[in-house]
C-alpha positions in Angstrom: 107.3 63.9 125.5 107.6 63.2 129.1 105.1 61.4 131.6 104.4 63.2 134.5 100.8 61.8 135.4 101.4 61.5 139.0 102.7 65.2 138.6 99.3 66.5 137.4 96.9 64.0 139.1 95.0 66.9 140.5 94.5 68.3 137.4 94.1 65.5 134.8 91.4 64.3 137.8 89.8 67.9 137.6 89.3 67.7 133.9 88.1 64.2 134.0 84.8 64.2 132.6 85.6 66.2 129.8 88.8 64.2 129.1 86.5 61.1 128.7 83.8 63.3 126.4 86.9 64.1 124.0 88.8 60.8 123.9 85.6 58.7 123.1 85.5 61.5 120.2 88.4 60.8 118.9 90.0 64.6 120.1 92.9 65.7 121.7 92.5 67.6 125.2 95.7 69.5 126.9 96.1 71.4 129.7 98.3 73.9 128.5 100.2 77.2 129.5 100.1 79.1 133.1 98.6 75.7 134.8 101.8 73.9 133.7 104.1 76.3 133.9 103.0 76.7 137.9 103.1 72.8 138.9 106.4 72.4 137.2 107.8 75.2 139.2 106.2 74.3 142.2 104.2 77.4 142.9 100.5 75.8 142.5 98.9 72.5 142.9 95.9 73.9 141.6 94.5 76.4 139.7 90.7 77.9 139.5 90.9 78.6 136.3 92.3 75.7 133.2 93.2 76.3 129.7 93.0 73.7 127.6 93.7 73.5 123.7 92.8 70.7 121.7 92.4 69.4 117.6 88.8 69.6 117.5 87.1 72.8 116.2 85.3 74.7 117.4 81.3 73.9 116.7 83.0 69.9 118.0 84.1 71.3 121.5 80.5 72.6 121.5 79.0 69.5 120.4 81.2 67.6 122.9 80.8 69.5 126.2 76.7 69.8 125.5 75.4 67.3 128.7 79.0 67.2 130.4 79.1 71.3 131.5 76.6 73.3 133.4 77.3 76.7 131.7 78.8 77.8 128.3 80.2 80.9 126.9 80.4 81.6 123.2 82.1 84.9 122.8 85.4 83.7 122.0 84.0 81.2 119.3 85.3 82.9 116.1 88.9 83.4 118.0 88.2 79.2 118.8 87.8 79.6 122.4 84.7 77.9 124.0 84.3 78.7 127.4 82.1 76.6 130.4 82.0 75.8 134.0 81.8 72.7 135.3 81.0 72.7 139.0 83.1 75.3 140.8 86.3 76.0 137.8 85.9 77.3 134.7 87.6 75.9 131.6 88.6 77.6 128.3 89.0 75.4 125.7 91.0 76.3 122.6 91.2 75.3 118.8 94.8 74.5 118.4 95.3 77.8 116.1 98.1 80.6 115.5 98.0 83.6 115.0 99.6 87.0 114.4 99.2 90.8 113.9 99.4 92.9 110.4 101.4 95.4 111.0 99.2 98.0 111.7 96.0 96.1 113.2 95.5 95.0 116.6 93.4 92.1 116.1 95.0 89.0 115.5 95.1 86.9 112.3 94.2 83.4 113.2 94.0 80.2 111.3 93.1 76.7 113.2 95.3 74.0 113.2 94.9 70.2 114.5 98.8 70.6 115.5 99.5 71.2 119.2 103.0 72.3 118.4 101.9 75.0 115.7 99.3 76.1 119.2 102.7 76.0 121.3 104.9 78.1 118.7 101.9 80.8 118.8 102.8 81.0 123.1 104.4 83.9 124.1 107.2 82.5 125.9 108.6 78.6 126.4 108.1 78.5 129.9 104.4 78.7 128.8 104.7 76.5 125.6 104.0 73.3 127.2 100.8 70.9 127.4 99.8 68.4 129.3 98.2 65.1 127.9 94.5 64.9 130.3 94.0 61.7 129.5 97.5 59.9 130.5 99.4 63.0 132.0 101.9 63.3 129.2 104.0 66.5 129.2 104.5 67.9 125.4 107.7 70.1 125.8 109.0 70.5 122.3 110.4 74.0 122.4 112.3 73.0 126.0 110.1 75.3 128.2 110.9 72.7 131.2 114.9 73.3 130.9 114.1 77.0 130.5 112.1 77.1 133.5 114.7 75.1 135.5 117.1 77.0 134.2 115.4 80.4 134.8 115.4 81.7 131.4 112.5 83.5 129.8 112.9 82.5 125.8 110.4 82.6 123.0 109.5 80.3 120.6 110.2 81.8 117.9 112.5 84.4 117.2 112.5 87.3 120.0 111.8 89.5 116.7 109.1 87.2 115.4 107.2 86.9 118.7 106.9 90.4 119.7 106.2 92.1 116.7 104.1 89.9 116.4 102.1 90.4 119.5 104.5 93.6 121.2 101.9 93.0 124.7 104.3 90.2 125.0 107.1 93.0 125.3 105.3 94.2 128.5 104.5 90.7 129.4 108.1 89.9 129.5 108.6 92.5 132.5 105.9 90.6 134.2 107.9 87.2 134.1 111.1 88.4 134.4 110.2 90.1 138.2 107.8 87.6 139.0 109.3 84.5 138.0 113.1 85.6 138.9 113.8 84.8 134.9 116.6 86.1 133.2 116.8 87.2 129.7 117.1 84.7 126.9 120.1 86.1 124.9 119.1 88.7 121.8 115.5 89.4 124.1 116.3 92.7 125.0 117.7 93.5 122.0 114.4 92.6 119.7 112.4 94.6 122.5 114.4 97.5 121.9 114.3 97.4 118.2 110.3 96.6 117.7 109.1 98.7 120.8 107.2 101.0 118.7 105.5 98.3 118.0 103.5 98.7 121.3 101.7 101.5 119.9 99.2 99.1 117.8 98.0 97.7 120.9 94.7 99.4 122.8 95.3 101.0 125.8 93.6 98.2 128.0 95.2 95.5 127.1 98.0 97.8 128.0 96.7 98.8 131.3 95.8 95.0 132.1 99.5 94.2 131.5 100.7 96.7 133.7 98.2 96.1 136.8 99.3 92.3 136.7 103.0 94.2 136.9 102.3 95.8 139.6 100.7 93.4 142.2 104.0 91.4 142.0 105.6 91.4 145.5 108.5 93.4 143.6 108.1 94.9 139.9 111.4 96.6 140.0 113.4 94.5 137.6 109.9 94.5 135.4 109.6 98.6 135.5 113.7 98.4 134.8 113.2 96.5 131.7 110.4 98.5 130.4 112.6 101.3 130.9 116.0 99.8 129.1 113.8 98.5 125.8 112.0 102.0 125.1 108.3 100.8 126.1 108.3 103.1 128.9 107.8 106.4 126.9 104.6 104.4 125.2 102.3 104.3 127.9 104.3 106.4 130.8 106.0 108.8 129.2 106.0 111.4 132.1 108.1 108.8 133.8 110.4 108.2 131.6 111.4 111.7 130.6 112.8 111.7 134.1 116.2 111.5 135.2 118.1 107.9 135.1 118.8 109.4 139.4 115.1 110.1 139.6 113.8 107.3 137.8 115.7 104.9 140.0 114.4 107.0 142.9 110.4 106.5 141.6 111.0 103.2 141.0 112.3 102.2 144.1 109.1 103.7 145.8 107.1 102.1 143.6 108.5 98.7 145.2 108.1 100.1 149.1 104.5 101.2 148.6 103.1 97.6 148.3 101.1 95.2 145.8 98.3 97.6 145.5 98.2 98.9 141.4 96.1 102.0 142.2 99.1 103.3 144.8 101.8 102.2 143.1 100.5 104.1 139.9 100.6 107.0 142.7 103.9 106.5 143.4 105.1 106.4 139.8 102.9 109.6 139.2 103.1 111.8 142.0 105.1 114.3 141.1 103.0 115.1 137.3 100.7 117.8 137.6 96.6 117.4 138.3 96.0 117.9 135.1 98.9 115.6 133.0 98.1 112.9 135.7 94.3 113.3 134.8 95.0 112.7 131.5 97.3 110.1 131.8 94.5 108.3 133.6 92.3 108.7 131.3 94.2 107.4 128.1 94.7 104.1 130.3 91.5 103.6 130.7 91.2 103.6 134.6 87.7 103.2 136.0 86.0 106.1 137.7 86.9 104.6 140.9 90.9 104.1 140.0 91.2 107.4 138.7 89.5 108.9 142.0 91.3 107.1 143.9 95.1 107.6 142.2 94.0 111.5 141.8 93.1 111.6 145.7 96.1 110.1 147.0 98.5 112.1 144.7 96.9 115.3 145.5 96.8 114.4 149.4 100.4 113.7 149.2 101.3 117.0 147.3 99.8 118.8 150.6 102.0 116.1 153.0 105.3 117.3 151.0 104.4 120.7 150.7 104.4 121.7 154.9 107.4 121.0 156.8 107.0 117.9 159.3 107.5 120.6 162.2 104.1 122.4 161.0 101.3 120.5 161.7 99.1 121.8 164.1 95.8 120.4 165.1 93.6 122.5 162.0 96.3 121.9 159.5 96.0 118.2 160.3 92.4 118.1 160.6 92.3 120.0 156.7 94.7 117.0 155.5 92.3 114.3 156.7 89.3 116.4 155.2 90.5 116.5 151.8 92.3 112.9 151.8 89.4 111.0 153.3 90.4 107.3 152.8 93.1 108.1 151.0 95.2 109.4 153.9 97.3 106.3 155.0 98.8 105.4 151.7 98.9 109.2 151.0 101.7 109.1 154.3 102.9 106.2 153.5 104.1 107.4 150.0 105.0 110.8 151.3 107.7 109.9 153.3 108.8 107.2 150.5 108.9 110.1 148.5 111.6 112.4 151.1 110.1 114.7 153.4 109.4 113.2 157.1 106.6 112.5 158.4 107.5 111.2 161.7 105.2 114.2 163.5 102.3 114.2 161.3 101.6 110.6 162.0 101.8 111.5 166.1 99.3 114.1 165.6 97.2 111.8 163.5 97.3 109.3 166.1 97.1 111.6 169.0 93.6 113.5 167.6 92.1 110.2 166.7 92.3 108.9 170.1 90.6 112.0 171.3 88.0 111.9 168.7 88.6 114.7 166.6 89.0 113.2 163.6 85.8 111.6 163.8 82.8 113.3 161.5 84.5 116.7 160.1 81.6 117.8 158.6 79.5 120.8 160.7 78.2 120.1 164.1 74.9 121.0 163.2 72.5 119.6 159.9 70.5 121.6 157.6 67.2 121.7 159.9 68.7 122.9 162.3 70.1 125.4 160.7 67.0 126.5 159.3 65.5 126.7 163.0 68.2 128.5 164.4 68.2 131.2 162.1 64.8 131.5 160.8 65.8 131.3 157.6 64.3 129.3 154.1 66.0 127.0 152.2 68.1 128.3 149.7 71.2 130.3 149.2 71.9 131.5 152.8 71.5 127.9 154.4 74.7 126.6 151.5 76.3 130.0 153.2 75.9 129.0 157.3 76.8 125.3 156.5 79.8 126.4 155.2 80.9 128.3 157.7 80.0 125.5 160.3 82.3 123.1 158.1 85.2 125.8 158.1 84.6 126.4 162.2 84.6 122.2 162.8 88.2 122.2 160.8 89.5 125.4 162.3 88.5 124.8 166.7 87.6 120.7 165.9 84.6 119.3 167.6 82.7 121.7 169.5 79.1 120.7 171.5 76.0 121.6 169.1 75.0 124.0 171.8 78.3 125.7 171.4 78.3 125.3 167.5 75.0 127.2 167.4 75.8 130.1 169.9 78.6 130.5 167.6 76.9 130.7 164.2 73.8 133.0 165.3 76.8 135.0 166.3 78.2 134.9 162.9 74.9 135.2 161.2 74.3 139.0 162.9 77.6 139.9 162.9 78.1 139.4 159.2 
């Protein structure tokens, strides 16, 4: 036990008014995992969000927070967690417990404990098994998650064996903190990954998913996507990506890094070059909103057309077509284009050069449905879907034309057909 009060002021101060709710009760409150972890490294001094663990169970962290809190949640109760909200942060607050997985279940078995260090052997790694005392700032360290961190070592509590078969997220975890942390591998932690990855395949595809966006936001998942790779976990969740070459994987994974902290185009750039309908499906099995699946699908199929026209061939229609079928997607669909080989060096001078003369704006037809209608002197239905059409393929074809000229044009069409 260290005291690092002054250390964890902030904090201890934050937690105040339930720290004096649980010490008149005679219970135990800690601040424990990311929260520490952060202040000890210096990359926080505060945190929206605390977790705290404590002895009490959990129908007496209800009892004790009733009055103090202005909001409680109770879905976690049967895991131990109470959550509430007290003024602007939220708190999750823990039963000491541990817990672990049968062998083929993915729910945890968990028993309570009025131990903190059986809570802190339960942690997925020692850089998050520590806990802070709220009421005199004490740091409990007992598994040396301090030295670790100083030392830039990602360990486990237990056994690297133990600990990820008995949860295997914390195989895909450990990717996270060894490229966002700058960790190195404990000794034998590679080796248990690569001996219990099939391990991963007990655990649902979101928790899976979750894992890998939090992956993928870091400034640099590289080393993360590496290690997924060496240990086997890869073929799990990603398999088209892993049945690639060593040559090509390094290649993917290095524009994976260059397209930026944004999950939905970095799962692009990992995925570009599967088919529509494999990437579909992969999508789909990872559980990717409506919203993240459009929006991977549309920048994966806008940078199949980029790649598939030399840079030398874009004229005005053939860029005005791009922009039409990539909509908002078309940026990041250039940017990972040219991460991905071909140059692009004159499509985005055409881009630029028809958006400053407007022709880019509004590509649908130059004249609406009414008028239409008027024009030709016909009744909704069939023929109207039919003249649209052809105004939508004229406005990508000559680009913006007057709506006097537009009209000329179509009754032209319409008597010539």
């Amino acid at each position: 036990m260290t005291t690092t009060g002054s250390r964890f002021g902030a904090q201890c101060e934050a937690v105040g008014p339930l720290a004096d709710r649980f010490a008149a009760g005679g219970q135990r409150l800690y601040l424990v995992g990311g929260i520490v972890r952060d202040v000890l490294s210096g990359r926080v001094e505060d945190h929206p969000d605390f977790d705290l663990t404590t002895d009490a169970s959990p129908d007496r962290i209800r009892s004790l927070i009733e009055g103090v809190v202005d909001a409680v949640w109770l879905q976690g109760e049967k895991f131990g967690t109470i959550g509430a909200r007290l003024g602007e942060r939220m708190f999750e607050i823990t039963t000491h417990r541990a817990e672990a997985y049968l062998s083929d279940s993915r729910k945890p078995v968990v028993s309570f404990s009025t131990q903190l260090e059986d809570d802190l052997l339960r942690r997925d790694f020692t850089v998050n098994a520590m806990a802070v005392d709220v009421v005199d700032g004490t740091l409990h360290d007992p598994l040396g998650g301090q030295a670790d961190l100083e030392a830039r070592v990602l360990r486990t509590p237990l056994t690297p064996e133990e600990s990820f078969s008995d949860d295997p997220l914390r195989m895909l975890r450990a990717a996270r903190f060894l490229a966002g942390f700058d960790l190195a591998p404990a000794p034998g932690l590679v080796e248990a990954a690569r001996t219990v990855s099939g391990r991963l395949r007990i655990v649902s595809a979101e928790r899976i998913r979750e894992e890998l966006w939090r992956l993928l936001v870091l400034e640099d998942p590289g080393v993360g996507l590496t290690f997924l790779e060496e240990t086997g976990q890869l073929p799990m969740f990603l398999p088209e990506v892993s049945e690639l070459s060593a040559l090509e994987r390094a290649e993917v994974f290095g524009r994976v890094v260059a397209a930026g902290p944004v999950p939905e185009v970095r799962l692009a750039a990992l995925l570009m070059d599967v088919s529509a309908p494999v990437l579909e499906e992969r999508l789909r099995w990872l559980r990717l909103s409506g919203g993240q699946r459009a929006m991977v699908l549309g920048l994966a199929a806008a940078v199949g057309l980029i790649r598939g026209r030399s840079d030398e061939a874009w004229s005005d229609e053939a860029v005005r077509r791009l922009t039409a079928v990539a909509g908002e997607y078309l940026a990041g669909a250039v940017v990972l284009a040219g991460l991905a080989g071909p140059a692009t060096g004159v499509l985005e001078k055409r881009l630029a050069d028809l958006r400053a003369d407007g022709d880019l704006d509004d590509l649908g037809p130059a004249l609406g449905g009414v008028q239409v209608i008027e024009l030709l002197g016909l009744e909704p239905g069939p023929d109207v879907g039919e003249a649209m059409a052809w105004l939508a393929e004229l406005r990508l074809s000559e680009g913006r034309l007057e709506p006097d000229e537009a009209g000329r044009r179509l009754v032209d069409w319409w008597e010539g057909r």
